[in-house]
PQR file with spaces between the fields and no chain letter, atoms N, CA, C, O and H, PARSE charges and radii, in Angstrom:
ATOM       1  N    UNK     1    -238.375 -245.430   -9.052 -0.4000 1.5000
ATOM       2  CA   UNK     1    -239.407 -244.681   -8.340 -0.0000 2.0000
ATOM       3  C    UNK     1    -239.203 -243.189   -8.591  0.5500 1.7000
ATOM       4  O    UNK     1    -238.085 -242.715   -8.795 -0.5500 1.4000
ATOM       5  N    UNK     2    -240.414 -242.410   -8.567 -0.4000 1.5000
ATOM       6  CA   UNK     2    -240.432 -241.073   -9.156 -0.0000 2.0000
ATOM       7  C    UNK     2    -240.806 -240.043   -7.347  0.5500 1.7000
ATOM       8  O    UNK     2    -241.847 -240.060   -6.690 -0.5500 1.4000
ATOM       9  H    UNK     2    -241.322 -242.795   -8.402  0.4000 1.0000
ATOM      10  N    UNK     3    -239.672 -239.386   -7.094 -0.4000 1.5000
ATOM      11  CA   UNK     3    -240.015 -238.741   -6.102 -0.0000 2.0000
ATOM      12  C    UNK     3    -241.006 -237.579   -6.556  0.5500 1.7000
ATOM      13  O    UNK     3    -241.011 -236.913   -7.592 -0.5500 1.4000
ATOM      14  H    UNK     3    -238.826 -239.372   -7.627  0.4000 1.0000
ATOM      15  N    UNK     4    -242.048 -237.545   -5.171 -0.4000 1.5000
ATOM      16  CA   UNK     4    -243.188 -236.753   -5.248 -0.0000 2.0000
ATOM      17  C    UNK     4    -242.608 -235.744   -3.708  0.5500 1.7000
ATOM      18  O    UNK     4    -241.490 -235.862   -3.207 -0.5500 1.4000
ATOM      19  H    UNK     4    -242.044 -238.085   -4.330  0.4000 1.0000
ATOM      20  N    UNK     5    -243.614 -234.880   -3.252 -0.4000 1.5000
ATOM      21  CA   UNK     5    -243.311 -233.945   -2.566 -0.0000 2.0000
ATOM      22  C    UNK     5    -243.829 -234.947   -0.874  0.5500 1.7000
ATOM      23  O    UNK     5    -243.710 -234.460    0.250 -0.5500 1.4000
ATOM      24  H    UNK     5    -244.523 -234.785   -3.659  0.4000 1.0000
ATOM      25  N    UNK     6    -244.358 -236.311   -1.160 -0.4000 1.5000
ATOM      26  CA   UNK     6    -245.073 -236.830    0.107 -0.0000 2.0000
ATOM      27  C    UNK     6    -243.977 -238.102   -0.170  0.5500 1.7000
ATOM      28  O    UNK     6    -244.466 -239.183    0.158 -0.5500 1.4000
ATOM      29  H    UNK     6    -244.455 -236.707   -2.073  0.4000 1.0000
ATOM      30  N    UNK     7    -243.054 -238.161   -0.529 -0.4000 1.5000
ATOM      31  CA   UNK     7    -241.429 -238.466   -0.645 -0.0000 2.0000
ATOM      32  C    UNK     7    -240.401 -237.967    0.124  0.5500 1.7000
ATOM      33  O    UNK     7    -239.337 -238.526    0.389 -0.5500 1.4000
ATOM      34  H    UNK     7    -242.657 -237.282   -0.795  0.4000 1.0000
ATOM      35  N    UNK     8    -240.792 -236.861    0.471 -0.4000 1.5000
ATOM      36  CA   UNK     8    -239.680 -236.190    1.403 -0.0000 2.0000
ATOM      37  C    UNK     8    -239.908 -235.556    2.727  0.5500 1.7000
ATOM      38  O    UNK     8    -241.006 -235.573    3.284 -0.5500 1.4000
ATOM      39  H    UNK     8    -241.656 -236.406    0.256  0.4000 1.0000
ATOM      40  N    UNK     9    -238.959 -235.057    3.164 -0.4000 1.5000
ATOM      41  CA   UNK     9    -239.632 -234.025    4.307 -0.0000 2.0000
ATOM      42  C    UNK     9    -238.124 -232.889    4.292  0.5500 1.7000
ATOM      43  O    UNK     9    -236.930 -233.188    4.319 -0.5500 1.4000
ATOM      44  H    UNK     9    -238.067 -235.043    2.712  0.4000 1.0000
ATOM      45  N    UNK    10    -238.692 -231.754    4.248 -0.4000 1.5000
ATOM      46  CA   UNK    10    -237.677 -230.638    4.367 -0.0000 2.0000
ATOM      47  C    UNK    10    -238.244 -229.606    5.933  0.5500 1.7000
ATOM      48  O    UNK    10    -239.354 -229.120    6.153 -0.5500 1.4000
ATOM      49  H    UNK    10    -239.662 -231.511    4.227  0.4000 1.0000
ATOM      50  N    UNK    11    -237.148 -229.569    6.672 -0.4000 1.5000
ATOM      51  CA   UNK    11    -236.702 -228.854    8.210 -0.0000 2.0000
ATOM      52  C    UNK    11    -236.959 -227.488    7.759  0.5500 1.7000
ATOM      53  O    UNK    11    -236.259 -226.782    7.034 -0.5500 1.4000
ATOM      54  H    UNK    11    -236.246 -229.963    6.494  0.4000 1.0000
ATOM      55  N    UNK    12    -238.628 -227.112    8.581 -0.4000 1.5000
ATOM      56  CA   UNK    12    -239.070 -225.914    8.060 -0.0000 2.0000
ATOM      57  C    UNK    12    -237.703 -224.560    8.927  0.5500 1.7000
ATOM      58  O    UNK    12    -237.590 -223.361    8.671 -0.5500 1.4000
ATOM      59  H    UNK    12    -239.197 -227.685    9.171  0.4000 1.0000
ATOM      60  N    UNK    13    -237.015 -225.289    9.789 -0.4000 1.5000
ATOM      61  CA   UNK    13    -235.883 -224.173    9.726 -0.0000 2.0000
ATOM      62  C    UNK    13    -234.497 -223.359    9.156  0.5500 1.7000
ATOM      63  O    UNK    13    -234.075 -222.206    9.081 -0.5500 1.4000
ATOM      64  H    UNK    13    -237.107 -226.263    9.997  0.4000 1.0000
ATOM      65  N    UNK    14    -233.987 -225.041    8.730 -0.4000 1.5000
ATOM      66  CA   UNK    14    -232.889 -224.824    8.047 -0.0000 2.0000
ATOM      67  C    UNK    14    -233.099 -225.513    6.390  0.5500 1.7000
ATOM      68  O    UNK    14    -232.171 -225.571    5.584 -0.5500 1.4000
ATOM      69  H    UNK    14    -234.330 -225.979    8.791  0.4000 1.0000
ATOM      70  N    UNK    15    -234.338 -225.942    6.141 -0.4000 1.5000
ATOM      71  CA   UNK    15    -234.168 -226.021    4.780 -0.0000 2.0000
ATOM      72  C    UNK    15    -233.483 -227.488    4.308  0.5500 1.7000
ATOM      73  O    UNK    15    -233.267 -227.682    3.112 -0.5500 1.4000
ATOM      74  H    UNK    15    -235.093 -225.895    6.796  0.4000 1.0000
ATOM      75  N    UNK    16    -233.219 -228.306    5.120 -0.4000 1.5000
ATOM      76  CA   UNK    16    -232.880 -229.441    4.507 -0.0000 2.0000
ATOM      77  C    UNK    16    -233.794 -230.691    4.097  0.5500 1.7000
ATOM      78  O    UNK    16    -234.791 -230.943    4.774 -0.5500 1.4000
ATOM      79  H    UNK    16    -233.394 -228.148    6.092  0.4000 1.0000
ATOM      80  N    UNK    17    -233.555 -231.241    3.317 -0.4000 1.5000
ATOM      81  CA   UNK    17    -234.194 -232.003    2.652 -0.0000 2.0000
ATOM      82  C    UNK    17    -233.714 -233.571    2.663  0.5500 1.7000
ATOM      83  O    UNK    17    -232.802 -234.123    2.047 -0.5500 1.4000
ATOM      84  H    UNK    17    -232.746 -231.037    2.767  0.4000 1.0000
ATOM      85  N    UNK    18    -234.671 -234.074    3.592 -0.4000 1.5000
ATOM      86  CA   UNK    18    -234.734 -235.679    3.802 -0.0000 2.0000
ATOM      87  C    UNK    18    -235.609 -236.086    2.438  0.5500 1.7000
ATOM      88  O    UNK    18    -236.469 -235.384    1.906 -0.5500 1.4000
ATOM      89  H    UNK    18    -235.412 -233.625    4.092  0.4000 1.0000
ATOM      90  N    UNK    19    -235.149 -237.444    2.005 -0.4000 1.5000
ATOM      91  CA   UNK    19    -235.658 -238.125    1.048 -0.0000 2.0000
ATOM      92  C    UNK    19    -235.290 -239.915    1.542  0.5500 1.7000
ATOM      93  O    UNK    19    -234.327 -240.462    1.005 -0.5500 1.4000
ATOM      94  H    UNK    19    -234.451 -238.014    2.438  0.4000 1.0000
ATOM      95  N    UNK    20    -236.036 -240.596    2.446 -0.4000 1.5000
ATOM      96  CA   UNK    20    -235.797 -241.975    2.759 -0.0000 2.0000
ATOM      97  C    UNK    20    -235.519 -242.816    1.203  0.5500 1.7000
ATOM      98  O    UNK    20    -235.767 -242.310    0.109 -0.5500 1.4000
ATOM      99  H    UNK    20    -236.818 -240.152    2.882  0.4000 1.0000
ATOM     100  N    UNK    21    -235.078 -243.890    1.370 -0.4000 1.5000
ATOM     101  CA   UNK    21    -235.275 -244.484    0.539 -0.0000 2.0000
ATOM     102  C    UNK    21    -235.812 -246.005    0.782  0.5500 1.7000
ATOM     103  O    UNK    21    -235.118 -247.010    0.630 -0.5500 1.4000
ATOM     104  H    UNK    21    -234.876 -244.302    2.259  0.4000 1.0000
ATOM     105  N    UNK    22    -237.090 -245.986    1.160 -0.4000 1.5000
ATOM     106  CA   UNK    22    -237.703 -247.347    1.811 -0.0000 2.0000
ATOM     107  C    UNK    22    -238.755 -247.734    1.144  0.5500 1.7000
ATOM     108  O    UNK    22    -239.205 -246.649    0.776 -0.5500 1.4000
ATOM     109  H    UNK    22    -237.654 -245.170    1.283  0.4000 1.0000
ATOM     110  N    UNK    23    -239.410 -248.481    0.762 -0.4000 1.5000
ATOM     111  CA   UNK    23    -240.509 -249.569    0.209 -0.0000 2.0000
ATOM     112  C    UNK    23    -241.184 -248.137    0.854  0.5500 1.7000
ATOM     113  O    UNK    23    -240.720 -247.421    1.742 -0.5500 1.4000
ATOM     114  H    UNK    23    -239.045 -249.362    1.060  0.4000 1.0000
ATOM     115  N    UNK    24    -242.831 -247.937   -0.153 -0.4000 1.5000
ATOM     116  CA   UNK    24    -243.692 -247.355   -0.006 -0.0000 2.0000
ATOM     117  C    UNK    24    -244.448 -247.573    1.464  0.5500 1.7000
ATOM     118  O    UNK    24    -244.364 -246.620    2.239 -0.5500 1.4000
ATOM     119  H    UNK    24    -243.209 -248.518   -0.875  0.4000 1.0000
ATOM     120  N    UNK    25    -245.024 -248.502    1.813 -0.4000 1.5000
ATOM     121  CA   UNK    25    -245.288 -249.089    3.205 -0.0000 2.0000
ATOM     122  C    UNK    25    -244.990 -248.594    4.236  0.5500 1.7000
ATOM     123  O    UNK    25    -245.739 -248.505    5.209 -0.5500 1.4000
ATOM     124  H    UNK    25    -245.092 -249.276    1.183  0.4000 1.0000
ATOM     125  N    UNK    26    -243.523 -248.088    4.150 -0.4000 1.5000
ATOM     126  CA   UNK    26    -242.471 -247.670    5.426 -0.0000 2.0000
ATOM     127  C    UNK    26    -242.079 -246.057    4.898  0.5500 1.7000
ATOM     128  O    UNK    26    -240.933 -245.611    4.845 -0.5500 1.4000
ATOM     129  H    UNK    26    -242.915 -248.161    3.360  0.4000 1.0000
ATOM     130  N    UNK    27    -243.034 -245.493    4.614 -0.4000 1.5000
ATOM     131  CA   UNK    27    -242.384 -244.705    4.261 -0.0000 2.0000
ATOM     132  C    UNK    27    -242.712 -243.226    5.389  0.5500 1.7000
ATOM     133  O    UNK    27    -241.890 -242.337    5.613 -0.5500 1.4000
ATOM     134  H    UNK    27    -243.965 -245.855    4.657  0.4000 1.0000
ATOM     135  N    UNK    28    -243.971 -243.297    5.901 -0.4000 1.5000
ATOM     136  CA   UNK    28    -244.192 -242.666    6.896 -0.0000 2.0000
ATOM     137  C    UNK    28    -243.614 -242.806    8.022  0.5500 1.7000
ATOM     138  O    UNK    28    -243.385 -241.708    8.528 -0.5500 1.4000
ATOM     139  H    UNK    28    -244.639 -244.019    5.719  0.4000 1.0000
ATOM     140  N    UNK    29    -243.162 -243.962    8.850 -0.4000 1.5000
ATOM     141  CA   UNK    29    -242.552 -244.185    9.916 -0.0000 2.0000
ATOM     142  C    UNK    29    -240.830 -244.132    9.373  0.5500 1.7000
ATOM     143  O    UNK    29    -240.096 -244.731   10.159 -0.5500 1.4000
ATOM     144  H    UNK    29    -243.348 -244.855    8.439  0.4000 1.0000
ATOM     145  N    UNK    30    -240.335 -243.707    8.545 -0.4000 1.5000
ATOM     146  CA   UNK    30    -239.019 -243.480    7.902 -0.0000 2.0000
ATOM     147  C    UNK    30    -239.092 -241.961    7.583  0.5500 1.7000
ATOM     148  O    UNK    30    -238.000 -241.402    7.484 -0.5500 1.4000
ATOM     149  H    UNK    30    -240.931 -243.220    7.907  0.4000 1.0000
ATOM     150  N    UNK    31    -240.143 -241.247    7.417 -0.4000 1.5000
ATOM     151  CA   UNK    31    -239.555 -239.782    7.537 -0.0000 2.0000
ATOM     152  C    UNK    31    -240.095 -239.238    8.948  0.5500 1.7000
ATOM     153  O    UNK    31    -239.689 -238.168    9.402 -0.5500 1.4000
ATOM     154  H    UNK    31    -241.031 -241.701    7.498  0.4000 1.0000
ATOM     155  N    UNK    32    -241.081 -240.079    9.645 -0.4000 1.5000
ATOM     156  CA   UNK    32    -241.038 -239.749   11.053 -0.0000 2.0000
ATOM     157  C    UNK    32    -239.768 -239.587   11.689  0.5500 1.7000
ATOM     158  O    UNK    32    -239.517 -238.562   12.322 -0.5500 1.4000
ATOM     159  H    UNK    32    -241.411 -240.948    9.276  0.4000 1.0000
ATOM     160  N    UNK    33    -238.731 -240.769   11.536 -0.4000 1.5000
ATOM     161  CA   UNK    33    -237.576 -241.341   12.441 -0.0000 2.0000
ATOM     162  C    UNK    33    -236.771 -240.260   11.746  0.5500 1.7000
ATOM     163  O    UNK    33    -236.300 -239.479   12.572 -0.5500 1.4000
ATOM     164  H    UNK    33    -238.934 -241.601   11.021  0.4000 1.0000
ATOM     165  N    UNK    34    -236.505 -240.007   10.665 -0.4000 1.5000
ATOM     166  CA   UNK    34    -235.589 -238.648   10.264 -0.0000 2.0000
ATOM     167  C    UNK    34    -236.037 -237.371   10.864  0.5500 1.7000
ATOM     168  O    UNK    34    -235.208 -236.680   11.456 -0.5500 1.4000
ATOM     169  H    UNK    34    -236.888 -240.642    9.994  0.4000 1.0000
ATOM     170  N    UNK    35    -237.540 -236.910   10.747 -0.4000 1.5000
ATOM     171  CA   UNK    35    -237.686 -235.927   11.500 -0.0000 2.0000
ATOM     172  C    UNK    35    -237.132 -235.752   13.489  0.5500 1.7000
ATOM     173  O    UNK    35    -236.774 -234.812   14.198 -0.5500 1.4000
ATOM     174  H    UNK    35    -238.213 -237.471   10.266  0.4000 1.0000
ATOM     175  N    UNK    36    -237.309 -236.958   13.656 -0.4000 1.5000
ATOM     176  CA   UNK    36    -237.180 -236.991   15.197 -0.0000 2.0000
ATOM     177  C    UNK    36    -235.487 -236.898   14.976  0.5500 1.7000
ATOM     178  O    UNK    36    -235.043 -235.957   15.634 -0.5500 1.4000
ATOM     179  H    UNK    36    -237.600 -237.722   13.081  0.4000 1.0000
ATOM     180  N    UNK    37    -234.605 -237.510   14.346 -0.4000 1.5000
ATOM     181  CA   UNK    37    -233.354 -237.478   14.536 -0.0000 2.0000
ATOM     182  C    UNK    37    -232.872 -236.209   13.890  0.5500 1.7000
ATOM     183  O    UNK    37    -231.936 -235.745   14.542 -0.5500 1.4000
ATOM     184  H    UNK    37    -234.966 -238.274   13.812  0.4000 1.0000
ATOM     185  N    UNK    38    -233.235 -235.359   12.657 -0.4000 1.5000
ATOM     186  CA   UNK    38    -233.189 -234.419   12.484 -0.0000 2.0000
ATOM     187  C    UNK    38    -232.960 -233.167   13.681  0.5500 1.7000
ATOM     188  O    UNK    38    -232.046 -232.365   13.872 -0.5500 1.4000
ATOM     189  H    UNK    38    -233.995 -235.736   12.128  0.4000 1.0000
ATOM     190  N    UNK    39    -234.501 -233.481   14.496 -0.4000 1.5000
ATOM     191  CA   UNK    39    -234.670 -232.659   15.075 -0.0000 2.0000
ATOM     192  C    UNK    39    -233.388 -232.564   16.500  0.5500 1.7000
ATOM     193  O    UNK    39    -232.821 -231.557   16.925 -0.5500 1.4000
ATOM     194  H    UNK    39    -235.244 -234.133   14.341  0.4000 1.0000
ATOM     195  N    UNK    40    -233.289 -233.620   16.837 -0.4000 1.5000
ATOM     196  CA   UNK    40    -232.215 -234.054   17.847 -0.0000 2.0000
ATOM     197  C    UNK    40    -230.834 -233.208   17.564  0.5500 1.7000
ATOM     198  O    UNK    40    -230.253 -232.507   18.392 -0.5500 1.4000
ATOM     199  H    UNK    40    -233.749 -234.438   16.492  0.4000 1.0000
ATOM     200  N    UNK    41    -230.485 -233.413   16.345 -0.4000 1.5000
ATOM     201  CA   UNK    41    -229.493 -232.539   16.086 -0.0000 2.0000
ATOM     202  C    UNK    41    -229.059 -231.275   16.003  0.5500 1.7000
ATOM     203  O    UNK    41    -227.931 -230.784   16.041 -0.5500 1.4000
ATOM     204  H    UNK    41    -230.957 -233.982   15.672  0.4000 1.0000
ATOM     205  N    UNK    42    -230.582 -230.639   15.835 -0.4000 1.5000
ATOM     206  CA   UNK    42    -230.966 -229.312   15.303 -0.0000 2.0000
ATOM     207  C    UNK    42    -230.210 -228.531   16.286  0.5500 1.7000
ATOM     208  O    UNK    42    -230.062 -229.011   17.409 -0.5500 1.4000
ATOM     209  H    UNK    42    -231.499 -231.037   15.805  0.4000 1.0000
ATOM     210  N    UNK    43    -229.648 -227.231   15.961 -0.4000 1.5000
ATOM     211  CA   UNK    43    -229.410 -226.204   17.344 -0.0000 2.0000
ATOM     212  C    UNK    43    -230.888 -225.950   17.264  0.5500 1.7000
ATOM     213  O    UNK    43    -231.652 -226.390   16.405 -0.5500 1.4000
ATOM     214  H    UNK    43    -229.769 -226.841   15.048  0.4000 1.0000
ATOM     215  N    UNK    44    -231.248 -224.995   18.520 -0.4000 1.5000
ATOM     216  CA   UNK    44    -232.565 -224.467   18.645 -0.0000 2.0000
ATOM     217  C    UNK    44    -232.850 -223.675   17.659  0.5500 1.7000
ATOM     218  O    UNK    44    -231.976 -223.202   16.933 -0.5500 1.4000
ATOM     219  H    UNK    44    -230.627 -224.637   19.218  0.4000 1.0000
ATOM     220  N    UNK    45    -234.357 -223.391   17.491 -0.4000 1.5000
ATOM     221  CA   UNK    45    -234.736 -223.074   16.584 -0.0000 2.0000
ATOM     222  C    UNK    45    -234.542 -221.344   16.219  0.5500 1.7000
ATOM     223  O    UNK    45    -234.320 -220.630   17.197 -0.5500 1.4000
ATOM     224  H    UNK    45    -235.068 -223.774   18.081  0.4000 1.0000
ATOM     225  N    UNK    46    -234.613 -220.743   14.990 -0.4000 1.5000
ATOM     226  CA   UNK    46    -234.114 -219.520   14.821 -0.0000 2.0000
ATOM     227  C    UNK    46    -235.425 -218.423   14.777  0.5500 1.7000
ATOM     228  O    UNK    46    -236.430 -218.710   14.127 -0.5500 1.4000
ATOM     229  H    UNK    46    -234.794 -221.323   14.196  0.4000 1.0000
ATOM     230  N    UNK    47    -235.350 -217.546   15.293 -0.4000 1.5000
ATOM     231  CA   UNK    47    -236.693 -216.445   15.630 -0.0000 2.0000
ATOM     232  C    UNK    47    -236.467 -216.047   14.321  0.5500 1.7000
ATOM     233  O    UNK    47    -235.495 -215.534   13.768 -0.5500 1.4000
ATOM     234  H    UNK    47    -234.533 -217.312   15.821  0.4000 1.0000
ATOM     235  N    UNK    48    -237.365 -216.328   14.010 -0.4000 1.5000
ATOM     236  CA   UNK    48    -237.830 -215.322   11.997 -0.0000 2.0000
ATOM     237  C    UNK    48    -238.408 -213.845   12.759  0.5500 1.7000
ATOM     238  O    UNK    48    -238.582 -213.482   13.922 -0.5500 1.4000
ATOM     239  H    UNK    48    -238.155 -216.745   14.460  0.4000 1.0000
ATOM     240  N    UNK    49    -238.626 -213.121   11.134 -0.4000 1.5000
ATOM     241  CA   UNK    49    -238.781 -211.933   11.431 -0.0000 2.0000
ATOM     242  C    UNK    49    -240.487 -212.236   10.988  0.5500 1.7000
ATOM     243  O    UNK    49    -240.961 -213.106   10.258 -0.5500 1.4000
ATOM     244  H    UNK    49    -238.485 -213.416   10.189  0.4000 1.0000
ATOM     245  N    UNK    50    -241.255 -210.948   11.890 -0.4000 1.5000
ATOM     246  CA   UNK    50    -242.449 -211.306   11.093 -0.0000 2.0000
ATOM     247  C    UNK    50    -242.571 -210.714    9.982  0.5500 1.7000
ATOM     248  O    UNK    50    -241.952 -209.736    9.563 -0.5500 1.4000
ATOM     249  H    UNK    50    -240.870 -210.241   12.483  0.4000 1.0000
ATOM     250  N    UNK    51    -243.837 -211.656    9.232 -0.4000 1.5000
ATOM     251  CA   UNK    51    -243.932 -211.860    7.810 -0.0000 2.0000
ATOM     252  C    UNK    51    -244.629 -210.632    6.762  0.5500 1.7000
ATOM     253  O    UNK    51    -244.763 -210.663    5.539 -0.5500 1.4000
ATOM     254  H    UNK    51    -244.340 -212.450    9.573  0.4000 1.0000
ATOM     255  N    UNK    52    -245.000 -209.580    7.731 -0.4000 1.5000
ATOM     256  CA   UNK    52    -246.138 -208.240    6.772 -0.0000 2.0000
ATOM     257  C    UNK    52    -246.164 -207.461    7.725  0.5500 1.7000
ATOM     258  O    UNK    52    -246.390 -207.610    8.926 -0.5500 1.4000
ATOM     259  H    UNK    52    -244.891 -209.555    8.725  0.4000 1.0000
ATOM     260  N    UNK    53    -245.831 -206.329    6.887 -0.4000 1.5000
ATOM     261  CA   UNK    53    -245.916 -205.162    7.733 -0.0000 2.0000
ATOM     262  C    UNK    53    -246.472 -204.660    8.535  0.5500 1.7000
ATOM     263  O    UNK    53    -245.891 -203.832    9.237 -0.5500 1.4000
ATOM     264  H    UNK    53    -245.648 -206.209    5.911  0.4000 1.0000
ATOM     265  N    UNK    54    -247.919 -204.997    8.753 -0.4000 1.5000
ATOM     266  CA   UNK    54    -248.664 -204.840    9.576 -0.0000 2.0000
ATOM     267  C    UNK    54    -248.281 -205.616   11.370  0.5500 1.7000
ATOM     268  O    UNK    54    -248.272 -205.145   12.507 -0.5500 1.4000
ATOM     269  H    UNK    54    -248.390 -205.669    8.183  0.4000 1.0000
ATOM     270  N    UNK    55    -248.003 -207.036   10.760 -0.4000 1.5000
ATOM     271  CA   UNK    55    -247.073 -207.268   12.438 -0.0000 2.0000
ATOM     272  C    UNK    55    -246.331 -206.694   13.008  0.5500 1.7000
ATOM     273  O    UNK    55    -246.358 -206.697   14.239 -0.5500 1.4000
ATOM     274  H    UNK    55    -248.011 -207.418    9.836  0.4000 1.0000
ATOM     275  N    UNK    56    -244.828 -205.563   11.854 -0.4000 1.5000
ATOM     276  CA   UNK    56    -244.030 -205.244   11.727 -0.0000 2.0000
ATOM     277  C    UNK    56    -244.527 -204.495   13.122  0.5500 1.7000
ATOM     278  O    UNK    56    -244.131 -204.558   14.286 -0.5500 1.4000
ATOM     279  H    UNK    56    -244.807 -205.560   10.854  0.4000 1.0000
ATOM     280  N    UNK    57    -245.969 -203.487   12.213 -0.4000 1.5000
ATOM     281  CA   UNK    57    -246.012 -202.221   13.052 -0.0000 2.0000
ATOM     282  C    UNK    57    -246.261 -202.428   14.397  0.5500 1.7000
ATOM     283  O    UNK    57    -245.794 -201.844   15.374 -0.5500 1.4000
ATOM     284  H    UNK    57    -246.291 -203.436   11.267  0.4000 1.0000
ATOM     285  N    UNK    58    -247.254 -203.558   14.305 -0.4000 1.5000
ATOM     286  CA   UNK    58    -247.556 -203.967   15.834 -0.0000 2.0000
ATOM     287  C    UNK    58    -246.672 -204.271   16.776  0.5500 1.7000
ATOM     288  O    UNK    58    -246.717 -204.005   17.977 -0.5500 1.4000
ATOM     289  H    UNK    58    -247.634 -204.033   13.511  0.4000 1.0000
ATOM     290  N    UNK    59    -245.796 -204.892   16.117 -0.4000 1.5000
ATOM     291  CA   UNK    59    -244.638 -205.332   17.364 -0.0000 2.0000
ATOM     292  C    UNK    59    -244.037 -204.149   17.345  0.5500 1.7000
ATOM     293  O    UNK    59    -243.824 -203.856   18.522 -0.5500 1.4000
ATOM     294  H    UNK    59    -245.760 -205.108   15.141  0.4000 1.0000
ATOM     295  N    UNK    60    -243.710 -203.447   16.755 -0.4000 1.5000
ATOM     296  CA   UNK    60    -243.084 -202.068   17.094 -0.0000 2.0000
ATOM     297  C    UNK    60    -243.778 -201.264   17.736  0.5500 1.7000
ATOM     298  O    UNK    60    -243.268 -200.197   18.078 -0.5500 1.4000
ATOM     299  H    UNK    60    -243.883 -203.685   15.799  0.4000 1.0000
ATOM     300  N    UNK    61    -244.849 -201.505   18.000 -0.4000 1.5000
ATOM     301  CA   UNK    61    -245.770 -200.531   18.886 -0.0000 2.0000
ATOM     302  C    UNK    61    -246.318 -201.269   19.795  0.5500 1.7000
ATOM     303  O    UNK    61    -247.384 -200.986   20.343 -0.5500 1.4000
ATOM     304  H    UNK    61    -245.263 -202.371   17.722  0.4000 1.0000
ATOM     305  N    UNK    62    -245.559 -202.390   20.055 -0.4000 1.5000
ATOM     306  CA   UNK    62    -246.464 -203.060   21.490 -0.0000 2.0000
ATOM     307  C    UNK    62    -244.519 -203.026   22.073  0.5500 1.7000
ATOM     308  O    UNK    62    -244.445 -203.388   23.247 -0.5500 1.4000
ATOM     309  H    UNK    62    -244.694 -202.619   19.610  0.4000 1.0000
ATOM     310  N    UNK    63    -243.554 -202.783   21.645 -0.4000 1.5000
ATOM     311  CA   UNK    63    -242.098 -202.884   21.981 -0.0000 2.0000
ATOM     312  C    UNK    63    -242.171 -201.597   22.950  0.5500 1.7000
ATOM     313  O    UNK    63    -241.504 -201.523   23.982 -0.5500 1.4000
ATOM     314  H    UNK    63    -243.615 -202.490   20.691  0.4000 1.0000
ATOM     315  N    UNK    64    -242.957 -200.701   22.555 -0.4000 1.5000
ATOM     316  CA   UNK    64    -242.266 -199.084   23.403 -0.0000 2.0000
ATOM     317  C    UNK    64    -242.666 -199.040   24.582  0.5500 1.7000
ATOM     318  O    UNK    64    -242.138 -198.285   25.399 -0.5500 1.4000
ATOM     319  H    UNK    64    -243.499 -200.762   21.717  0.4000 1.0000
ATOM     320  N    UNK    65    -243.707 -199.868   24.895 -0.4000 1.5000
ATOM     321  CA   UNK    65    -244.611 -200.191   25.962 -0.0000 2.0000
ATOM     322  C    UNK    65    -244.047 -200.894   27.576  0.5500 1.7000
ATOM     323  O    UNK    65    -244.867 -201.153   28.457 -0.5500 1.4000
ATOM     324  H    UNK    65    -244.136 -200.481   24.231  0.4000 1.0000
């Protein structure tokens, strides 16, 4: 079998990368059950910075307030 990108699931926080290895059929309720146990493990999630300068400015100018 040729992994595709609807093959896996990667933890939009830390970047890891689940790849089940189950009959096509099962393959949605097998990266469900990794996401849920994934997530179980996870520490809480990490505050990103925002993404363009323009938020940058805003939050810096809604901060002085």
């Amino acid at each position: 079998m040729t992994w595709t990108s609807l093959d896996r699931w990667t933890c939009p926080t830390c970047g890891s990368t689940e790849a089940p290895d189950v009959p096509e059929d099962e393959l949605a309720a097998a990266i469900r059950a990794v996401q849920q146990e994934h997530a179980a493990a996870h520490p809480a999630p990490r505050k990103l910075p925002p993404t363009s300068p323009s938020k940058m400015r805003r939050r810096r100018a809604g901060s002085r307030s």
